[in-house]
C-alpha positions, 0 to 999 in steps of 0.5 A, a space after each residue: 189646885 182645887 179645879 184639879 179636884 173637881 175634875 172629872 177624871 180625879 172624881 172618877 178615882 175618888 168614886 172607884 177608891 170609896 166604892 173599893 173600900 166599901 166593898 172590902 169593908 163589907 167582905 170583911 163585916 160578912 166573914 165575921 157573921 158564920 153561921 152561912 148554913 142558915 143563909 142557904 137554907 129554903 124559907 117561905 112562910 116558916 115552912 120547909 119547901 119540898 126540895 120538888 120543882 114548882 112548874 109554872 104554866 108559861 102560856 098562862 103566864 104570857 097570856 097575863 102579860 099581853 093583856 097587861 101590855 094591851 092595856 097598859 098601851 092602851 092607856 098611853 095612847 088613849 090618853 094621847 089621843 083625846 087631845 086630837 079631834 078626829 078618828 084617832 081616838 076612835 081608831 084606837 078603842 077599834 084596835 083595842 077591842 079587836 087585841 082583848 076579843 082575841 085574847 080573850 078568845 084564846 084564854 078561853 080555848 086555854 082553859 076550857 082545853 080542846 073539844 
């Protein structure tokens, strides 16, 4: 009796049953707590957000990701290739400074604009 309680299958319907009865536990807790116009309502810093759209500069916001990206890879295999004598190691810095001199030159056209 007790391997047909540690089974898998009689497991998985312990852990369905306990999720089931938090979820209608919780559903319950959260009808009695009412007041749902403050839930809803816009908050930052104690102020009231204007109801306008906040526009967000995409091509900067991707700009700051390559370059999280770069060097965070960068790290990785740099600390991978230490290890290893040869050109490796000298190889990766090359293509490390080519990825920032080139992002670096278009961050530049970006915030400087066309001439």
């Amino acid at each position: 009796m007790s391997s047909l309680l540690v089974s898998p299958p009689a497991l998985f319907l312990l852990a369905v049953t306990v999720s089931v009865l938090l979820y209608l536990v919780g559903s319950v807790i959260a009808r009695k707590a009412g007041d749902t116009m403050g839930k809803l309502s816009t908050y930052a810093c104690g102020e009231n957000l204007p109801p306008g759209k906040s526009q967000v500069n995409v091509r900067s916001f991707f700009l700051y990701v390559t370059f999280f990206m770069v060097f965070d890879i960068s790290a990785f295999l740099l600390g991978t290739s230490f290890g290893n004598l040869g050109v490796y190691p000298l190889l990766f810095c090359g293509i490390i400074l080519f990825a920032v001199v080139t992002l670096l030159t278009v961050w530049r056209e970006e915030s400087h604009g066309p001439d």
